[in-house]
C-alpha positions in Angstrom: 99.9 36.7 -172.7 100.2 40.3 -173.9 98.7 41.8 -170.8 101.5 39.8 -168.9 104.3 40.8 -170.5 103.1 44.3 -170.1 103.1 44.3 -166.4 106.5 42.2 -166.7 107.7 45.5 -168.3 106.0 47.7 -165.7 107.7 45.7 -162.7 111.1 46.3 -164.8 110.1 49.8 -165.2 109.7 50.7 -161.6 111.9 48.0 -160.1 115.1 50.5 -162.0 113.1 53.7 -161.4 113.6 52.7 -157.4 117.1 51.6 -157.6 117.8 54.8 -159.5 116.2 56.6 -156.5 117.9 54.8 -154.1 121.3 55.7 -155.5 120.5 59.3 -156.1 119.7 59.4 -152.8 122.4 57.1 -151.1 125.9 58.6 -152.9 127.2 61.2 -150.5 130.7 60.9 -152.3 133.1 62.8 -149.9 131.1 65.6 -149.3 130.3 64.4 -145.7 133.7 65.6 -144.9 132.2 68.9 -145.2 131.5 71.3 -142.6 128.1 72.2 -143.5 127.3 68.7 -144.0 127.7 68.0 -140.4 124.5 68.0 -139.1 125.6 65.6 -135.8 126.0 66.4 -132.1 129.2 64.8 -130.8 128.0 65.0 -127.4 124.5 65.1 -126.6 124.8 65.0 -122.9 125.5 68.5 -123.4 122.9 70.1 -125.2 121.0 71.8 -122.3 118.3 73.6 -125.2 116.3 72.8 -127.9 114.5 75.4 -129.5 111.8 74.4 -132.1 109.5 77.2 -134.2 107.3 75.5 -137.4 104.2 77.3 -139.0 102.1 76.2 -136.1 104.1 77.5 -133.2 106.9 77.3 -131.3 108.4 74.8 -128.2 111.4 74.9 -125.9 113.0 72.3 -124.2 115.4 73.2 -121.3 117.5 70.9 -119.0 120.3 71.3 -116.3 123.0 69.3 -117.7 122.7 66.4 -116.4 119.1 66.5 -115.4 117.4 63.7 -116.9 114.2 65.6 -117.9 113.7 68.5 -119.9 111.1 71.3 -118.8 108.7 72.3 -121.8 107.9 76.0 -122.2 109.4 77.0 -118.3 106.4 74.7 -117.3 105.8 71.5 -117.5 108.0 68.3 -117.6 108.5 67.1 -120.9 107.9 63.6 -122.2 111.0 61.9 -122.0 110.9 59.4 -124.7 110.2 62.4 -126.9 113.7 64.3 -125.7 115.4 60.8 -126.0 114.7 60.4 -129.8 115.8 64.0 -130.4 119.0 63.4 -128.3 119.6 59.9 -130.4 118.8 61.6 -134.0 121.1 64.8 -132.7 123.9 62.1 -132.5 123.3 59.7 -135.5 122.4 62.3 -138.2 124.5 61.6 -141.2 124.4 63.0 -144.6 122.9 60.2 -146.9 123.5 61.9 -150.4 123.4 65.4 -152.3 120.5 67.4 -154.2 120.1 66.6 -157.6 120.5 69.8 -159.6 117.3 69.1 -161.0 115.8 69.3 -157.4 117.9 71.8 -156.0 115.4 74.8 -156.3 112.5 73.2 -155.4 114.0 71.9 -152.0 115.3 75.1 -151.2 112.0 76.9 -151.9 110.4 74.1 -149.7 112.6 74.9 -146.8 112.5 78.1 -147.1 108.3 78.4 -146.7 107.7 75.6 -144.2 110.7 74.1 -142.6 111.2 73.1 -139.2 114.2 75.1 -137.3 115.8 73.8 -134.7 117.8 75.5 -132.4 120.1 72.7 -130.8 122.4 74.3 -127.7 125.0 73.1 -125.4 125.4 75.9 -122.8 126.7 78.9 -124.7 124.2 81.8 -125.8 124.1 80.8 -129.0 123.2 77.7 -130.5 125.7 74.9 -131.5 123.7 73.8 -134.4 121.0 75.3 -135.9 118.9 72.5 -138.5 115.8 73.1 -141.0 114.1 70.3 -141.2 112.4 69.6 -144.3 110.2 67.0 -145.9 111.1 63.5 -146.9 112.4 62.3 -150.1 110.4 60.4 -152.5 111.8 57.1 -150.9 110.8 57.6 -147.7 114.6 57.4 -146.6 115.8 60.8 -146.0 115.0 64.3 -145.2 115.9 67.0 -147.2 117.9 69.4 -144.3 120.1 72.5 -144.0 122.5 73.1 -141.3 123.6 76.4 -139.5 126.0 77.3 -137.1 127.3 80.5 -135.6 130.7 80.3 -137.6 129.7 79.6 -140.9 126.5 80.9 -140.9 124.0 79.3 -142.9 124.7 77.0 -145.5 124.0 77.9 -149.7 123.5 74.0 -150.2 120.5 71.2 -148.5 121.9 67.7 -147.9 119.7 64.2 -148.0 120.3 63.2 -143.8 119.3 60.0 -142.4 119.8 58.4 -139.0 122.1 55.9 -139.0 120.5 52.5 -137.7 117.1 54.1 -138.9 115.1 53.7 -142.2 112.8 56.5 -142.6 112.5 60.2 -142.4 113.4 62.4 -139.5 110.8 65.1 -139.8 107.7 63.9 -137.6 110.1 64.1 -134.6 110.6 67.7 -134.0 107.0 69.4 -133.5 105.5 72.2 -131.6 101.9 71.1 -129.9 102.6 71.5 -126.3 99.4 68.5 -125.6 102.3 65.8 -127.2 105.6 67.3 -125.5 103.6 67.1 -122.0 105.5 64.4 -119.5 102.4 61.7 -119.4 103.8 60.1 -116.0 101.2 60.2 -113.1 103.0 58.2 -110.9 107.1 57.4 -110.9 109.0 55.8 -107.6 111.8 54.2 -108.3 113.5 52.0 -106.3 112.0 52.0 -102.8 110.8 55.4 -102.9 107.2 54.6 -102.7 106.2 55.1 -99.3 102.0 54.7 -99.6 99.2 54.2 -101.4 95.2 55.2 -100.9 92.4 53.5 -102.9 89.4 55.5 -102.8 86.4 54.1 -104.3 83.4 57.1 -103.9 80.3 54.4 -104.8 81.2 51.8 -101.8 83.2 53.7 -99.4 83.7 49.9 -97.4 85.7 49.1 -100.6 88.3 52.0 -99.9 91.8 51.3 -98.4 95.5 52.3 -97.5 98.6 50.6 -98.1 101.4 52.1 -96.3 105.3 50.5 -96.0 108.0 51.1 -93.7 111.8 51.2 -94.4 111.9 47.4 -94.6 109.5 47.4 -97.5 106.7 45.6 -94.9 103.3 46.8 -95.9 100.3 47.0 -93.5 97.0 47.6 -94.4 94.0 50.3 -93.5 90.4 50.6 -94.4 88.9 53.7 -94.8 88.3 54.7 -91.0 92.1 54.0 -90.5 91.8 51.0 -88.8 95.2 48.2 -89.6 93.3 44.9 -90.8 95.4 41.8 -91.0 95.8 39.9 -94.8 97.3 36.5 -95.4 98.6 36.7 -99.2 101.3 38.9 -98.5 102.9 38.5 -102.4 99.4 39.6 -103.7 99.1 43.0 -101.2 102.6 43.5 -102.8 102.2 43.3 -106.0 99.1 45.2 -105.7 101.3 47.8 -104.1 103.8 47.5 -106.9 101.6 48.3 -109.8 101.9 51.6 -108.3 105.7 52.5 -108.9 104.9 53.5 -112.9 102.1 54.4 -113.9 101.1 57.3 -117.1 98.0 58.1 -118.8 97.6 58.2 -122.8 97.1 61.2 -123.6 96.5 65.1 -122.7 93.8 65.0 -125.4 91.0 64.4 -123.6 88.4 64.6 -126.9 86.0 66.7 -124.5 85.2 70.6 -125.4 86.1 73.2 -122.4 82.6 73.6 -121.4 82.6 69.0 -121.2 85.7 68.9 -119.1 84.9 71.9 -116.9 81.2 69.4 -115.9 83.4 66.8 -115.6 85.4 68.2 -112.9 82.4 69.2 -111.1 80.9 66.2 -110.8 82.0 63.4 -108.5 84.8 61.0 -109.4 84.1 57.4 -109.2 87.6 56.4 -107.6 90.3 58.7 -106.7 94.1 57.0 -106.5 97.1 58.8 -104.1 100.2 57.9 -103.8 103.3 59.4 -102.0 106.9 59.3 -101.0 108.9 58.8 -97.6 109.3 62.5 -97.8 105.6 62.9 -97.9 105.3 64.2 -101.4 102.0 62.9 -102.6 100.4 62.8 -106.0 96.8 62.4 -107.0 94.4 61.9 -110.0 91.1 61.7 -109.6 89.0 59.0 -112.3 85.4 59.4 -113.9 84.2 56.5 -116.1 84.1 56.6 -119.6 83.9 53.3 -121.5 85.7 50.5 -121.6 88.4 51.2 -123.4 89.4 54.2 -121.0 88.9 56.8 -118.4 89.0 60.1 -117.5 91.4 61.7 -115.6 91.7 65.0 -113.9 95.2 66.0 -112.1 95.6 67.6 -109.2 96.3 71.1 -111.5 92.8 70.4 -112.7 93.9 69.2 -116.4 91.9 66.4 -117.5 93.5 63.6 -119.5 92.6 60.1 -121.5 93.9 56.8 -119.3 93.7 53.9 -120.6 91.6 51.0 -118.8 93.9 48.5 -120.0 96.7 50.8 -117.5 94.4 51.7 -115.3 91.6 49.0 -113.9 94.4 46.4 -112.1 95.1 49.3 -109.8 91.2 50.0 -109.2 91.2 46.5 -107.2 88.6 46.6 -104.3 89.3 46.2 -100.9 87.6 42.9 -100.7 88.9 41.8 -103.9 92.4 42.2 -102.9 92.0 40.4 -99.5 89.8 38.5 -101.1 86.8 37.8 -98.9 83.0 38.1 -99.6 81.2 40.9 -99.4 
């Protein structure tokens, strides 16, 4: 009886410590009326820039306005569900409450040694908004954050931000390895922009084929030697040819060392896929087996990436499979 009145007590105890937390953490009184509590983008369709540095490195992220994709580092496309959060949390950031006096030294030495800055522009030289990005609170609801901006300079006081419409903190989203930012898209035709398709299977050459379409969206079919063959399920060559209009691969992080990937890519690749566009821009990965969970990949740049099988094997369909006929 006594042992369950003691954890009656305990439940009590940190049922109250929460709310307390909670309410610390969730009374902004009016100082969101403040300048240097406002930490939101008003437009994000123009920020053309973001610049991120951390203790691990740096990333940039540069657009056209307008553009829908951001180029990482002056190289490479950058993932675009990545850019999209940042855009979203650039627009909902709200102040959720202040630092307690009792916290205010520690957060500010915190930011100060490892906080994320982010350089946030919208076409001028310098940025709108500058953020550093801290750690989360003790609930797990905010991020302890600092604004900038060219006017004011930086701020003498960190606010608790949330993202409206979000429970959690904010910090995990802005991060500098180049391997995550990376566009994962191997193939992307919208519309009817897909003009052809080559299945290259390298252990059975018979199995090997060629979808092509014309204007109309009518698809004829070639084997290897580039011979037309006939088909009568005409839905099942389409939706074969479909699969094709989206396709990405898991992950740059291939888990191989530089001395495993560079034998990979000089051995033979069990299937390679193309596909192109009625302007003749074609795009190919070439696939090594793995297990049977996933595959290797190698781009035509020679970078070799993790593809799921789950993705991947309903587009490695045979040539007799598809027409379906013995072999």
């Amino acid at each position: 009886m006594k042992s369950n009145l003691r954890l009656f007590f305990l439940l009590v105890l940190v049922t109250l410590g929460t709310g307390v937390l909670w309410y610390l953490e969730d009374n902004p009184g009016n100082i969101s009326s403040e300048k240097m509590a406002d930490f939101a983008i008003e437009d994000t369709s123009e920020v053309v820039k973001i610049f991120i540095a951390d203790n691990f490195g740096t990333t940039l992220l540069e657009r056209e306005k307008g553009d829908e994709y951001f180029m990482l580092n002056g190289e490479f496309k950058a993932r675009k569900s990545s850019t999209d959060l940042l855009l979203k949390t650039f627009d909902r950031a709200r102040v959720k409450g202040a630092i307690t006096e009792k916290m205010r030294a520690t957060v500010i030495r915190n930011l100060a040694a490892s906080a994320k800055k982010v350089e946030i522009y919208t076409g001028g030289d310098l940025p709108e908004k500058i953020w550093y990005v801290g750690t989360s609170t003790p609930s797990h609801t905010g991020t302890y954050m600092l604004l900038e901006t060219p006017e004011e300079g930086k701020a003498s006081e960190p606010f608790i931000v949330h993202m409206e419409g979000f429970t959690g903190f904010l910090t995990t989203r802005f991060f500098t390895n180049e391997e995550e930012w990376k566009y994962t898209g191997i193939f992307n035709y919208p519309q009817r922009t897909l003009q052809s398709v080559k299945f290259l299977n390298h252990t059975d050459d018979n199995n090997s084929y060629t979808l092509k379409a014309d204007t109309n969206g009518v698809l004829d079919l070639f084997i290897n030697s580039g011979i037309e063959i006939g088909y009568n399920d005409t839905l099942r060559i389409q939706e074969q040819f479909l699969r094709f209009k989206k396709v990405h691969f898991e992950s740059f992080n291939s888990r191989l060392t530089v001395e495993q990937e560079d034998s990979l890519k000089n051995t033979s690749p069990a299937y390679t896929l193309s596909c192109s566009d009625f302007e003749g821009v074609s795009t190919t990965v070439f696939l090594y087996e793995k297990d049977e969970e996933h595959l290797y990949g190698v781009t035509e740049d020679g970078q070799v990436v993790l593809v799921q099988t789950f993705v991947f094997n309903p587009l490695l369909v045979n040539l007799f499979d598809l027409i379906q006929i013995n072999n």
